[in-house]
C-alpha positions in Angstrom: -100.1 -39.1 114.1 -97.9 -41.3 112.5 -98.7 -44.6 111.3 -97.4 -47.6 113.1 -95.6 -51.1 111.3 -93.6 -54.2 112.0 -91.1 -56.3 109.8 -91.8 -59.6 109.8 -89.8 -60.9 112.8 -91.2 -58.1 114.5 -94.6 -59.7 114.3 -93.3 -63.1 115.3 -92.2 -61.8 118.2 -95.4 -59.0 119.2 -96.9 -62.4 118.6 -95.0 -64.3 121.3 -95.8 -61.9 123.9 -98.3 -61.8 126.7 -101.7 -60.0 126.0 -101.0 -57.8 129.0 -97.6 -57.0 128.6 -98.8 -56.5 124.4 -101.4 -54.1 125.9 -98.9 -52.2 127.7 -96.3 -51.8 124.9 -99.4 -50.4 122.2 -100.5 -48.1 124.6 -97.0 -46.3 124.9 -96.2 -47.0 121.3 -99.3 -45.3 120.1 -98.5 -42.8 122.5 -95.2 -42.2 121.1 -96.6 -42.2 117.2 -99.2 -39.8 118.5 -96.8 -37.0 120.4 -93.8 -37.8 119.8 -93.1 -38.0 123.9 -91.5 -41.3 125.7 -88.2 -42.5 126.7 -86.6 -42.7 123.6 -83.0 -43.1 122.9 -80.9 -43.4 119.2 -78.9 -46.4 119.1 -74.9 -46.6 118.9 -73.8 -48.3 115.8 -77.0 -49.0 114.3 -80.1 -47.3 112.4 -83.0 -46.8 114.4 -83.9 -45.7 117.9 -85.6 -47.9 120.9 -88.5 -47.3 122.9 -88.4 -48.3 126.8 -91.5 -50.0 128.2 -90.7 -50.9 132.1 -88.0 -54.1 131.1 -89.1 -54.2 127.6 -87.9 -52.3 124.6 -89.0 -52.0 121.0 -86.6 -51.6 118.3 -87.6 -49.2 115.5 -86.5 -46.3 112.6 -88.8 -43.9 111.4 -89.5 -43.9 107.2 -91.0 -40.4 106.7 -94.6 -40.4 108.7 -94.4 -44.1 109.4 -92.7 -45.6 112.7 -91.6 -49.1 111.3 -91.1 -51.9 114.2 -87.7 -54.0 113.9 -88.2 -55.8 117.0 -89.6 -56.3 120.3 -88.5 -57.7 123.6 -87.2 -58.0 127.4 -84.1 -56.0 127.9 -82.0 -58.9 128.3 -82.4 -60.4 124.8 -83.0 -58.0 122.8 -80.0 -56.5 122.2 -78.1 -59.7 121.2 
């Protein structure tokens, strides 16, 4: 399994979030870090890859066994 971490303003924004919707987003990110399996796509024109939760998506590039969280939120923001 790999291990799981968030840059700062990924935090802030984990932070922001509802507990259920929080709850929701660890359980398939954990998921993910544990098998590998979920709707995962590379990004265009940037690093990184993002994980899609129902509306919301997570933001993140993987540093050797360690999935590091860039950001986190509804669909609508978070790719401004």
């Amino acid at each position: 399994m790999k291990s799981i971490s968030f840059t700062a303003s990924a935090t802030r924004q984990w932070i922001k979030l509802s507990p259920d919707v929080r709850k929701r987003l660890d359980a398939k990110l954990m998921e993910f870090a544990s098998t590998g399996l979920g709707d995962v796509k590379r990004l265009k024109g940037r690093a990184g890859a993002r994980l899609r939760i129902g509306d919301w998506r997570v933001i993140f590039y993987e540093e050797g066994q360690a999935i590091v969280v860039a950001a986190v939120g509804h669909r609508r923001e978070i790719y401004d």
